[in-house]
N, C-alpha and C positions, 0 to 999 in steps of 0.2 A: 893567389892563394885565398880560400873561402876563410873569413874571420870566424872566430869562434863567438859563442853568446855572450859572451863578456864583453867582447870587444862590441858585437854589437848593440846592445843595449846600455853603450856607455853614458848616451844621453840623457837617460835616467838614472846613472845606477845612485846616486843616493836618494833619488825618491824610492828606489826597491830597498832600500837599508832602512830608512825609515819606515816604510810601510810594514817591511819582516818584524820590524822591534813595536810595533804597533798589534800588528796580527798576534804577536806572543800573547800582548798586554789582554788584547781582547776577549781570551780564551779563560782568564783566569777565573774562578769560581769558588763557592764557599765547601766545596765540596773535595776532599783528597783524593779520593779514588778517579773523580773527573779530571781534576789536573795532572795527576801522572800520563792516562789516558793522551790527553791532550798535549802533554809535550812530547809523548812519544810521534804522536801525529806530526807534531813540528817536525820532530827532529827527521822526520822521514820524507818530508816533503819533495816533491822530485823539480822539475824547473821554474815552476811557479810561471807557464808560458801566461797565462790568462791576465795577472797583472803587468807582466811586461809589453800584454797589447792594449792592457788599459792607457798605461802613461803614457806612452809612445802615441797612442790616438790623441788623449788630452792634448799634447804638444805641438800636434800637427795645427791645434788650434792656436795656440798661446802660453800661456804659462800653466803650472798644474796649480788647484786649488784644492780645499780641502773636501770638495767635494770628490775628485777624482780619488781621495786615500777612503772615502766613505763607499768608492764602488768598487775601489781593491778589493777592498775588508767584504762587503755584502758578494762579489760573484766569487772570493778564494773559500768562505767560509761555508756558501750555498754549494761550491764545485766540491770542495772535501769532503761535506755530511750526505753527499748522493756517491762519491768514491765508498764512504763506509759502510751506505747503505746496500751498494752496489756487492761489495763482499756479501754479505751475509745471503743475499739474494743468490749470489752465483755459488754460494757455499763455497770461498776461495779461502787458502790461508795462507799468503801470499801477495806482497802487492810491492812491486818493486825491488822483487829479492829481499823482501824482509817478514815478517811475520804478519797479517792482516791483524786489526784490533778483534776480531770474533777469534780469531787463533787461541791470543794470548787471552782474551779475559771473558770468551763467547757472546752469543747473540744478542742474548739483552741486555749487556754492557754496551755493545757496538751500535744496537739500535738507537739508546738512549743516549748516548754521546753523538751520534749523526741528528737527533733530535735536537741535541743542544746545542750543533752547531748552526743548523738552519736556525734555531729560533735567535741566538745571540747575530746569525745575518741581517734577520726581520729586524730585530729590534736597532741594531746600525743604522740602519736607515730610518727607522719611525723615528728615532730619539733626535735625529740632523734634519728632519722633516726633509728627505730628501726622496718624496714621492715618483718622482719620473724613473727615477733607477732602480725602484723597487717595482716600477711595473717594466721597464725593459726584462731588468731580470730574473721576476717570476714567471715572465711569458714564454723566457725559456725552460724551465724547470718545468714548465709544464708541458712544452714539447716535449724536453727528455724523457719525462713519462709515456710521454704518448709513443714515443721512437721506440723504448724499451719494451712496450707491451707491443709493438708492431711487428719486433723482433721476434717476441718469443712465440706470437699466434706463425710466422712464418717456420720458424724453426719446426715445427711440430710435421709441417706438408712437405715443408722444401719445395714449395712450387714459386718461389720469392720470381718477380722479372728484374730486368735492370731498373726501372723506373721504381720501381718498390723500392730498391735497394737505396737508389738516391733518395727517397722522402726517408728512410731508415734515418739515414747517416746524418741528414739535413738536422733533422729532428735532435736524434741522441749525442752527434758530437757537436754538428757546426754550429747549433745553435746558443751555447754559452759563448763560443768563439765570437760572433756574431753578438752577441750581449754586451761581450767585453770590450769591442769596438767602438760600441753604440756608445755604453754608458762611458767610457772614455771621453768619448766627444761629446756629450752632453755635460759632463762636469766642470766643461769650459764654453759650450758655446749653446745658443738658443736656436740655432740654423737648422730648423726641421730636414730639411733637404740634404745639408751635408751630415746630418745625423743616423739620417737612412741609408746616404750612399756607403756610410764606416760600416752598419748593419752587413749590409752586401757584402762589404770588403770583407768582412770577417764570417760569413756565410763561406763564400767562396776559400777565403784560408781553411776553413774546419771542414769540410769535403775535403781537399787536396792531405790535410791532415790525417784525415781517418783512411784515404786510401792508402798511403803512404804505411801506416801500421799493418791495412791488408796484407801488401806486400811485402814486408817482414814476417809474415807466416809461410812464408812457399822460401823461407830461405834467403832473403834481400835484403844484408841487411843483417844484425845483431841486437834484435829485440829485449834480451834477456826472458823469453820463455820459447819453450820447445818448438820446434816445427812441426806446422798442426793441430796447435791448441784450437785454433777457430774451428778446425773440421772437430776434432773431438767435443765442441761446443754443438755442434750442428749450425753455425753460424755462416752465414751466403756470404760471401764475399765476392768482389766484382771479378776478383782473377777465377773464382770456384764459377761465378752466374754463367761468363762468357763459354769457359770450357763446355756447360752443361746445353747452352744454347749453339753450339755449333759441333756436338757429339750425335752419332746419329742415334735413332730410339733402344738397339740393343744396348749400347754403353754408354747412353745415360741411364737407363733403368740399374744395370749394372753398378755406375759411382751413387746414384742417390741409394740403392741398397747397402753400399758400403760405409756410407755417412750416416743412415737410419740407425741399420742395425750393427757396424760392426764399428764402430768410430772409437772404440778404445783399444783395436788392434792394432799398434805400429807397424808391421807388412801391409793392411790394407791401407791406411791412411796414408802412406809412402805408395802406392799407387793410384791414389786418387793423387797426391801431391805430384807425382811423375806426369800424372796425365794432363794436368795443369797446366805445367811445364811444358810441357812438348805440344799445349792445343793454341799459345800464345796470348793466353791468359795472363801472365804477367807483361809483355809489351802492352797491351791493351789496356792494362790498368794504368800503366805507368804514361801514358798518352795522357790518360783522361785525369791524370794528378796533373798533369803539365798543360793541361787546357784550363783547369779550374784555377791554378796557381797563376796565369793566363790575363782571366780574367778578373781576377782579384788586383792584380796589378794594373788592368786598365780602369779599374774603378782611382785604384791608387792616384794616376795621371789626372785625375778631374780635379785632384788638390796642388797647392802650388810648391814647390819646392823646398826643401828645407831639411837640417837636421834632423829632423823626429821622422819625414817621409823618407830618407835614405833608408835612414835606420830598419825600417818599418818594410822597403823591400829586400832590403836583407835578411828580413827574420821570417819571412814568407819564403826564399829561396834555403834557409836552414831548416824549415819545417820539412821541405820536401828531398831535401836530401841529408837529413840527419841519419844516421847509422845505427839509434837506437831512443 
């Protein structure tokens, strides 16, 4: 029987209780309207996967230090001020079946509160002089910019290939994955090498991650948003790339005019999701979560044994078969 996240991350869970009552402390300000803002954010938090591959990495080394809760705090507080900024961008009002902060209190409430939370990340770390984690993890924040503008220059042609699709995904999801890895194993250990190999590891996790989400828009899976959002997004996905590369030229022209211009029609988007379906788009995806998943765990094998690496391939096989 597959353990649940609880069970799996029991190896840490009081470094995640501590870290939660820390991350609270952290947000606090002189300001009212920023702290309701900000406990609303807490209180909506969804599994907080990013620090439970921080600790879990740390451990793989040795004990957690207080460095490891200083890379909590900088990659949970940099991942939620780009989730906020991420609404307002997407004009969403909605983020985990609950209301987005641009909803309830609009845009330039939301901007300025995703501003203050990157800067209280910055400052996490300048104030512990804990420089290497601030450059692992602005290095990702600045892929994810780049991923997201890769995104929307493709969105516009739909001429995205598979290979695009993977520098996308590398880019805008695996890359804090890959962060949190990193800076996990740096806040215990000085091993450039096995610093880089956590990198990978967790590169590799966040592909297998982000396809895994694909594949709950064709229906796989109980995402908590409609079947379809990504096509009404104009967003490629590898189940949508594959169909479109092995359609001949009248019914691709066909689905790419259907995702141009008609992508807030539920009859067409349910035939472009049918065609999906039946072109074997989704086994194809679901291969290529389980090659990446794969090889994330043969990175895992180069480390030696122990509590924190079971743990750690267990939370790699719940990424990929989580139901939502």
């Amino acid at each position: 029987m597959r353990k649940t996240l609880t069970e799996i991350t029991a190896p840490v869970e009081q470094e995640l209780k501590q870290f939660q009552r820390q991350f609270r402390d952290a947000l606090k300000s002189n300001a009212p309207l920023l702290d309701r803002i900000a406990a609303y954010i807490v209180r909506r938090k969804g599994k907080q996967m990013r620090p439970m591959f921080i600790f879990l990495s740390a451990k793989l080394f040795g004990p957690v230090r207080p460095s490891t809760y200083h890379a909590a705090g900088l990659v949970e507080m940099l991942h939620t001020a780009t989730l906020v900024h991420d609404d307002v961008v997407d004009d969403s009002l909605e983020r985990r079946g609950f209301f987005s902060v641009n909803a309830l209190w609009k845009n330039k409430a939301a901007v300025l509160v995703g501003d203050y939370l990157l800067s209280r990340g910055l400052l996490l770390a300048l104030d512990n002089g804990e420089y290497r984690l601030l450059q692992i993890v602005s290095r990702a924040v600045r892929e994810m910019s780049e991923g997201e503008m890769l995104q929307m220059e493709k969105a516009r042609r739909l001429d995205i290939r598979e290979e695009v699709y993977f520098d996308i995904i590398r880019q805008k999801t695996a890359s804090l994955i890959a962060a949190s890895c990193a800076a996990g194993a740096a806040s215990v250990t000085d091993d450039t090498d096995a610093i880089e190999r956590m990198r990978l590891f967790g590169e590799h996790v966040g592909i297998a991650f982000q396809i895994r989400d694909d594949l709950f828009d064709f229906g796989d899976g109980d995402p908590g948003k409609p079947q379809g959002n990504d096509l009404q997004e104009k967003k490629m996905t590898l189940p949508l790339i594959y169909a479109l590369q092995h359609a001949d030229a009248s019914r691709r022209r066909r689905l790419i005019d259907l995702i141009k211009n008609h992508n807030t029609e539920p009859e067409r988007i349910r035939e472009v999701t049918n065609y999906v379906l039946q072109s074997g788009g989704i086994e194809y995806a679901r291969q290529a979560m389980y090659d990446h998943r794969e090889k994330a765990l043969q990175v895992l094998r180069t480390f030696p044994d122990g509590t924190a690496k079971r743990a750690l391939e267990e939370l790699i096989e719940y990424v990929t078969e989580r139901k939502k």
